[in-house]
ROMARDREN-716904 format. One record per residue (C-alpha): residue in three letters; x, y, z negated. Coordinates in Angstrom, 2 decimals, padded with zeros to 5 digits. Layout:
<sites>
residu->ALA x->X y->Y z->Z $
...
</sites>
This chain:
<sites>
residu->UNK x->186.16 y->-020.28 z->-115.70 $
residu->UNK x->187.70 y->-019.34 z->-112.55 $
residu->UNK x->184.41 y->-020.52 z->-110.71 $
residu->UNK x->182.74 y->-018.13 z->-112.47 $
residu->UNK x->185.21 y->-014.97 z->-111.40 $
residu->UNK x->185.01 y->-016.15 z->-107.99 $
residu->UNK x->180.92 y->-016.73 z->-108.08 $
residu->UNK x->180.73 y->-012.94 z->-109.87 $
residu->UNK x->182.65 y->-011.41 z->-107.05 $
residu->UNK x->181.03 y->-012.61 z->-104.90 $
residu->UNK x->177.84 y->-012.32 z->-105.79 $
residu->UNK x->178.65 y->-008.37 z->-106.83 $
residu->UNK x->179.93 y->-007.68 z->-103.64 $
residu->UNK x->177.14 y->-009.94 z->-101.43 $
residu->UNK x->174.46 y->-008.89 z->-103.78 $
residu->UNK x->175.56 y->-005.31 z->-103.48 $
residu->UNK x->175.87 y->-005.52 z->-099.80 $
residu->UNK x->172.27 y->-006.94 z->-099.11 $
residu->UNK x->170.74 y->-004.14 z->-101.66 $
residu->UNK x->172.23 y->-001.43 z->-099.66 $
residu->UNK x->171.10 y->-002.81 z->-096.52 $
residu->UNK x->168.07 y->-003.01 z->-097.30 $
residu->UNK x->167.72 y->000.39 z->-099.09 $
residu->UNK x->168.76 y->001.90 z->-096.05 $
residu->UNK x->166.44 y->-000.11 z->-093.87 $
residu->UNK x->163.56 y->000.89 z->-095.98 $
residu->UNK x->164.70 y->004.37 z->-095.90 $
residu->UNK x->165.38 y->004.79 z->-092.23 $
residu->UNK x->161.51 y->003.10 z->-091.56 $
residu->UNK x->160.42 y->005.67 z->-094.77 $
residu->UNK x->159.01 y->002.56 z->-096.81 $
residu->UNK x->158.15 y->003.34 z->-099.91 $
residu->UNK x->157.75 y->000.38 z->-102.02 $
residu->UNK x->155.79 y->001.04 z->-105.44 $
residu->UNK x->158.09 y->-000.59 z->-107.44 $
residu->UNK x->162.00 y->-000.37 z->-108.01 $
residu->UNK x->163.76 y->-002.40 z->-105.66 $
residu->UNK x->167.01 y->-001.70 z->-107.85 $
residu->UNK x->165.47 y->-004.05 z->-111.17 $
residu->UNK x->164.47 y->-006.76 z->-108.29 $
residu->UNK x->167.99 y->-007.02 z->-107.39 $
residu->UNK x->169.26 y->-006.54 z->-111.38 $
residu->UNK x->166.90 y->-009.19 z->-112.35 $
residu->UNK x->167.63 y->-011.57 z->-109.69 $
residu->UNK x->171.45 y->-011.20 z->-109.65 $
residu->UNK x->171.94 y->-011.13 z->-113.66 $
residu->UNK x->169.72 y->-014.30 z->-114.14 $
residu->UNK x->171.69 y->-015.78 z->-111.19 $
residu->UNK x->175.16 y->-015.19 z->-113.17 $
residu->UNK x->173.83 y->-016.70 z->-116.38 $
residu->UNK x->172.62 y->-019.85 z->-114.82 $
residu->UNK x->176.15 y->-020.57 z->-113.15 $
residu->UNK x->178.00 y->-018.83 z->-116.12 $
residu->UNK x->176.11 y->-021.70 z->-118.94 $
residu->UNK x->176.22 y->-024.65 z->-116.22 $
residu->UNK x->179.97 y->-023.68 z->-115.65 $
residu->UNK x->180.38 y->-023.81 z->-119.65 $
residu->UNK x->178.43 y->-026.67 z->-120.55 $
residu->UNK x->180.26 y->-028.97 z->-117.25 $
residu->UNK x->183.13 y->-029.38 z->-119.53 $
residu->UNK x->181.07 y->-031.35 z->-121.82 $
residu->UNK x->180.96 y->-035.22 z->-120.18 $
residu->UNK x->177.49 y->-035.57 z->-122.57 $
residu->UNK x->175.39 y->-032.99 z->-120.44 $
residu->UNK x->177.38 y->-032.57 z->-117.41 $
residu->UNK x->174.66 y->-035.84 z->-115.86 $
residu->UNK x->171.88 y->-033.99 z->-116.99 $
residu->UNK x->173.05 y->-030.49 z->-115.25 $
residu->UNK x->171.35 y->-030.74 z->-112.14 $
residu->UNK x->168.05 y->-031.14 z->-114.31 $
residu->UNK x->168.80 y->-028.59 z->-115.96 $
residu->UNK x->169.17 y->-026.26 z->-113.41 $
residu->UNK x->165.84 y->-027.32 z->-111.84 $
residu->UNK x->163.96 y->-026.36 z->-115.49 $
residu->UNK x->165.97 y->-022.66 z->-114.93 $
residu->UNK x->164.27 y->-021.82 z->-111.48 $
residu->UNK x->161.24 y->-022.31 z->-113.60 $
residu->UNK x->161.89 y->-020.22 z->-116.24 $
residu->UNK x->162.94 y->-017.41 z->-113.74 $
residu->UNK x->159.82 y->-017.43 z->-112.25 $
residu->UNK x->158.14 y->-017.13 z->-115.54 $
residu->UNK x->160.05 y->-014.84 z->-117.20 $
residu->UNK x->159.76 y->-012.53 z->-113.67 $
residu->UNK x->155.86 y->-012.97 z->-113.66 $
residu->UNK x->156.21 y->-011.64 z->-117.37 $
residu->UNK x->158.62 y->-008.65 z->-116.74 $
residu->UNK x->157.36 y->-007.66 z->-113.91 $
residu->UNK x->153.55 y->-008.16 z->-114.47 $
residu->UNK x->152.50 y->-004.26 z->-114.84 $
residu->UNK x->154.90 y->-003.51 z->-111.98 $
residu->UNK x->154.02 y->-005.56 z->-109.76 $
residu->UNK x->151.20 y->-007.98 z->-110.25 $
residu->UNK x->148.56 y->-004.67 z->-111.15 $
residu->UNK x->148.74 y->-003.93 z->-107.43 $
residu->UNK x->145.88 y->-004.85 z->-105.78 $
residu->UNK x->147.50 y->-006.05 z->-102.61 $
residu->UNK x->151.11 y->-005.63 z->-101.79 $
residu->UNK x->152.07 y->-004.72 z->-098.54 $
residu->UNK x->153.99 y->-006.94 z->-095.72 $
residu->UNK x->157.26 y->-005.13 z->-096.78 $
residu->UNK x->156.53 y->-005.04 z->-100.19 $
residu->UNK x->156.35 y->-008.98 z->-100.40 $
residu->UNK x->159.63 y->-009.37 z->-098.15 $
residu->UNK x->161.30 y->-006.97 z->-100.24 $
residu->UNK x->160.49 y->-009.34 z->-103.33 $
residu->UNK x->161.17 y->-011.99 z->-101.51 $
residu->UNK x->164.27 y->-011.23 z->-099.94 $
residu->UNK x->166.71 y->-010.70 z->-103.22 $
residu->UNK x->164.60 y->-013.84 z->-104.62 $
residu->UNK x->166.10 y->-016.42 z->-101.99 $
residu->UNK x->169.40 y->-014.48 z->-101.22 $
residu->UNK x->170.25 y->-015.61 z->-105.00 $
residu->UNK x->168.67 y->-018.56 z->-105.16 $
residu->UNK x->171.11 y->-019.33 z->-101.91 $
residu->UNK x->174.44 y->-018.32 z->-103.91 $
residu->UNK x->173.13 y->-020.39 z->-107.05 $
residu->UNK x->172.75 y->-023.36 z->-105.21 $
residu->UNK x->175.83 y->-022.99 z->-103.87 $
residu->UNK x->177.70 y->-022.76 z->-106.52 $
residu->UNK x->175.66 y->-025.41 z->-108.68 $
residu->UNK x->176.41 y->-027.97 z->-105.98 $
residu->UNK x->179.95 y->-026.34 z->-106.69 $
residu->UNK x->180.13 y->-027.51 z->-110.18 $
residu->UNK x->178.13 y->-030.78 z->-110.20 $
residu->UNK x->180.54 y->-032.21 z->-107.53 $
residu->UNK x->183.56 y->-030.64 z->-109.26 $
residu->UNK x->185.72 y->-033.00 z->-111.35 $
residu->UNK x->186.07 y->-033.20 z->-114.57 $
residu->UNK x->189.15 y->-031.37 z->-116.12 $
</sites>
């Protein structure tokens, strides 16, 4: 459980750190992306806290903690596909994103896939309590 405090902070204060840069880089250049650059970050960050938040739970058990890694794997998956879902009027109608557009998708997308890896390598080599 402490993991978890310790992954949330940072991740709040990181995450929040990275969207405010690049808010105000987009603003200083006048970007204007068409879609909300706030849920990108929301999405990213929330799904990113559940993943360690469950594999942090279900470590404890010695049945499942083997199979975590797996697990984990199967999640990035399911991120993708629930964010093509989500996000599919948003984002997927336009015709052809722009340069910045795609960065700015891609930028929150591997900034928390970074901090989940991280901290899954975190608890998979952690020992057992």
């Amino acid at each position: 459980m402490k993991l978890v405090v310790v992954y949330t902070s940072s991740l709040i204060f990181a995450g929040g750190l990275l969207f405010w840069s690049h808010n105000s880089y987009l603003a200083n250049q006048e970007e204007v992306l068409r879609f909300s650059l706030q849920s990108i970050y929301l999405y990213f960050g929330l799904f990113a806290f559940l993943v360690i938040a469950i594999a942090d739970f279900f470590s404890s058990y010695q049945r499942i903690k083997p199979q975590l890694g797996f697990i984990y794997l199967a999640t990035v998956v399911v991120k993708v596909l629930i964010f093509s879902v989500a996000y599919r009027n948003a984002i997927f109608s336009i015709e052809k994103l722009a340069l910045i557009e795609r960065l700015s998708l891609l930028i929150p997308a591997l900034f928390f896939l970074f901090f989940e890896v991280i901290f899954m390598a975190k608890i998979l080599n952690r020992k057992q309590r």
